[in-house]
N, C-alpha and C positions, 0 to 999 in steps of 0.2 A: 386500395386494399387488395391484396391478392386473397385468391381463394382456392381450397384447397379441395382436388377434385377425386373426390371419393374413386377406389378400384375398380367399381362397378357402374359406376354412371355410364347412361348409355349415352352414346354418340357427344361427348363431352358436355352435355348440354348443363351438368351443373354450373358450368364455367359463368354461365350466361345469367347467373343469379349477381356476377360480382357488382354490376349495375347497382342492385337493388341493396349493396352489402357496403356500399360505395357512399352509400343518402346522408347526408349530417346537414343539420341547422347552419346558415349565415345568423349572425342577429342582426337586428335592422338596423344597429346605427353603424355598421360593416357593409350595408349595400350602398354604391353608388352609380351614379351613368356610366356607361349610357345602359339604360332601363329594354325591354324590347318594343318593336314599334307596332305597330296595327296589327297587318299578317301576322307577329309572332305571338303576340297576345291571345288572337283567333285562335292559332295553332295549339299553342297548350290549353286552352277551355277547348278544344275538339274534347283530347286528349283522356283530361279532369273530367270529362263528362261520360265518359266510358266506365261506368262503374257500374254495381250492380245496384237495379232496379227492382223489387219486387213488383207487379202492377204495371213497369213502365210507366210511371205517374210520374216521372224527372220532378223529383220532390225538393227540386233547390232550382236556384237563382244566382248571377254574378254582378254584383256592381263596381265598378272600374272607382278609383281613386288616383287620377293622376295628373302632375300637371301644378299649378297654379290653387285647385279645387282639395289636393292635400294642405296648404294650409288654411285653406280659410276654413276646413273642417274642424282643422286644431284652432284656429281661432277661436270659432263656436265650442268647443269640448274646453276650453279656459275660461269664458263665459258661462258656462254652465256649473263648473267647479267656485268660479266665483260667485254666482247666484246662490249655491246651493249652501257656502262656506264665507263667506267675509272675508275671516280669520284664516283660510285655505293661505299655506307661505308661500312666497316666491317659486320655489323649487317645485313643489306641486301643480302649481298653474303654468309651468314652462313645461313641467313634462308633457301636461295635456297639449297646450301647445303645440310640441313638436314632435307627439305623437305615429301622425303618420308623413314629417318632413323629412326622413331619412332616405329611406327606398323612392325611387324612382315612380316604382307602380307598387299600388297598393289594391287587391281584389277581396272585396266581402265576398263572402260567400254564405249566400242564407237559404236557411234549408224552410220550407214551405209545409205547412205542418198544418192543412186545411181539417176542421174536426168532422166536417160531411163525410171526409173519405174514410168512410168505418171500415172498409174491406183492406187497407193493410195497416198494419200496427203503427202509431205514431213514430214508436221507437226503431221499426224499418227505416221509414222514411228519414229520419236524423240520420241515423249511422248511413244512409245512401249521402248526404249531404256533403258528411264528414271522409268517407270515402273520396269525395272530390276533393276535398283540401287536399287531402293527399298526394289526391292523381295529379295535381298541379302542382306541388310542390316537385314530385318525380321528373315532368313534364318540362319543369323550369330546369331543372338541372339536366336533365337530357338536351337542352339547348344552349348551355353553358352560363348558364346562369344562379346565382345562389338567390336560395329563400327561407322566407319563418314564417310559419302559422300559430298568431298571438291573438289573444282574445282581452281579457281588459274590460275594467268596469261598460268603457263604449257598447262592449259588447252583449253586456244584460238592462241594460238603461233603455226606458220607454223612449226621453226625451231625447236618446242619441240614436233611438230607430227613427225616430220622427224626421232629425236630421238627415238621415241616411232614405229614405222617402218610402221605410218599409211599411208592409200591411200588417194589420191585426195577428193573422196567424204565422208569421214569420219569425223566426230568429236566427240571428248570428251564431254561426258556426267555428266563421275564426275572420280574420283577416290575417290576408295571405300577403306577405311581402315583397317583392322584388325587384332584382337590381343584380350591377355586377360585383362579385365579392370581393373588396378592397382589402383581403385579408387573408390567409390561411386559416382555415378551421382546426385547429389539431383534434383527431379521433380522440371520443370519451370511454372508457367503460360498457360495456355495452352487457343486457342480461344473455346468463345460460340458459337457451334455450330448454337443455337436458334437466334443468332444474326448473322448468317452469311448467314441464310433463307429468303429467297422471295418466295412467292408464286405467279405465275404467274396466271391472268386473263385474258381473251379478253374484247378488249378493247370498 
């Protein structure tokens, strides 16, 4: 996407937004191998981990999904549709299934939401969490790579944090997907900023 650099920008530096103007969703049954390997995994959670922190209390966590150990999680999430449903059709139980078989690598991301910590707002600490999705999603694509941040009943279920080996005060954020993009994304609509402006006055 090219961007258009205002008369006044100093020292072109708006240029350097076009990165950030650039970011579109893969969906995950669009990503395929090769996935990234060890070091590039570390690299983008350096990355996602650079966000703001009130407290510095790094109020999230990341759990890796990949390999062999994404289906046997969708195994288990088929098993739990079937437990919970009988009557659950075909087509429901393969979705859970193969859930997270698509992408290569799959990264929970759970934000840490301890209720001792009274001195910053629960609701800090989530949007610091959710700010990581982000910065990994950025992070993925800054290393040529496409991604999706999807959440899913997995992602509110006691018995699928259990699976995922979270604690009491934890919960999913998103699960972050990636791989390489077997696909062109064409650019969607996007909002006008100018119209999503208010200027505040006193009254």
């Amino acid at each position: 996407m090219s961007v258009t650099q205002p008369a006044n920008s100093p020292n072109g530096r708006f240029s350097e937004l076009g990165f950030l103007d650039s970011r579109r969703s893969v969906p995950a049954r669009q990503l395929g191998a090769p996935g990234p390997d060890d070091a590039t995994v570390l690299r983008m959670l350096q990355s996602a981990s650079r966000v703001p922190d009130h407290g510095r209390r790094v109020p999230f966590r990341f759990v890796r999904i990949a390999g062999d150990a994404r289906l046997a999680l969708g195994e288990a999430l088929a098993a739990l549709t079937i437990e919970r449903d009988p009557q659950a059709s075909d087509g429901a139980i393969e979705k859970d299934r193969q859930r997270f078989a698509h992408a290569p690598l799959v990264i929970a991301v759970l934000a840490i939401l301890d209720p001792d910590d009274r001195k910053i707002p629960e609701t800090e600490r989530l949007l610091s969490a959710g700010a990581a999705c982000f910065a990994l999603l950025q992070a993925a694509q800054a290393l040529g790579f496409g991604a999706n941040w999807l959440t899913g009943w997995p992602a509110h279920d006691p018995q699928a944090h259990a699976l995922l080996g979270m604690g009491e005060h934890e919960r999913v954020v998103g699960f972050v997907h990636i791989g390489t993009p077997m696909t062109e994304v064409p650019e969607r609509e996007r909002p006008d900023a100018a119209a999503l402006l208010t200027d505040w006055t006193p009254g």
